[in-house]
C-alpha positions as CSV (number, residue, x, y, z in Angstrom):
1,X,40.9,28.9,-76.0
2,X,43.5,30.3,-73.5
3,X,41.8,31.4,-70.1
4,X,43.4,34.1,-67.5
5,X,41.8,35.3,-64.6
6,X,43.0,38.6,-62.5
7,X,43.3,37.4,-59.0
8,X,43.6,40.7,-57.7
9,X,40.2,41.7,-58.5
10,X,38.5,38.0,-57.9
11,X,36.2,38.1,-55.0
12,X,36.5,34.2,-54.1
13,X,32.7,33.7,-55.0
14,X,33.4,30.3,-56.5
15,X,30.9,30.9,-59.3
16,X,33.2,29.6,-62.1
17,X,34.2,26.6,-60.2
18,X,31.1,25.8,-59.8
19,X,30.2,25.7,-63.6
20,X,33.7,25.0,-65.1
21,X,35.6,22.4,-62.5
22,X,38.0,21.3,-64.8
23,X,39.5,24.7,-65.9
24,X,38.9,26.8,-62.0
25,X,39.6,25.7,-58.8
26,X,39.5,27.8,-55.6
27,X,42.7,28.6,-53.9
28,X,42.0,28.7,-50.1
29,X,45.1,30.3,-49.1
30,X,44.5,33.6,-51.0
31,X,40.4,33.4,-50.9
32,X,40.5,33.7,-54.8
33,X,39.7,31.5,-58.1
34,X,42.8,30.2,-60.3
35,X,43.2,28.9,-63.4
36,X,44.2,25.1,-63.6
37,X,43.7,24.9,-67.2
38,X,45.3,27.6,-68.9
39,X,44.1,25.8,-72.3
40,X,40.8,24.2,-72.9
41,X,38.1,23.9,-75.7
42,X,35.6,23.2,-72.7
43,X,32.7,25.7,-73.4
44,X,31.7,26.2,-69.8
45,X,35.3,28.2,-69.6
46,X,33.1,31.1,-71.8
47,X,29.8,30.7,-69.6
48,X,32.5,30.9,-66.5
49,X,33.4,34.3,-67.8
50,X,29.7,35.7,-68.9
51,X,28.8,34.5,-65.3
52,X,31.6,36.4,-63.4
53,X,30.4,39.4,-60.7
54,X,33.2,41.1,-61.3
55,X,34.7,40.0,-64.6
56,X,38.0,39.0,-63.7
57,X,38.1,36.1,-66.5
58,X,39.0,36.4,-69.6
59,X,38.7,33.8,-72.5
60,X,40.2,34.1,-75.7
């Protein structure tokens, strides 16, 4: 699965690194999620994305 994540409309809630460490981390300089593994077969990448306020994640 390949994982992107719009950090223009990420509101820094810190909900998917929360539930999927290993593929989001919180970038303090810019107040936003990243991704820090593009490529995963980690499942909680797709709850990360269902769990998203504002849907900036995408999983495919």
């Amino acid at each position: 699965m390949k994982i992107s994540l719009d950090q223009t409309a990420c509101i820094g809630c810190g909900l998917c690194v929360q539930i999927s460490p290993e593929n989001f981390a919180l970038d303090e300089g810019k107040g936003t999620a990243k991704v820090v593994k593009a490529e995963t077969e980690d499942e909680s990448a797709r709850e990360a994305e269902s769990s998203c306020p504002v849907g900036c994640i995408r999983v495919e």
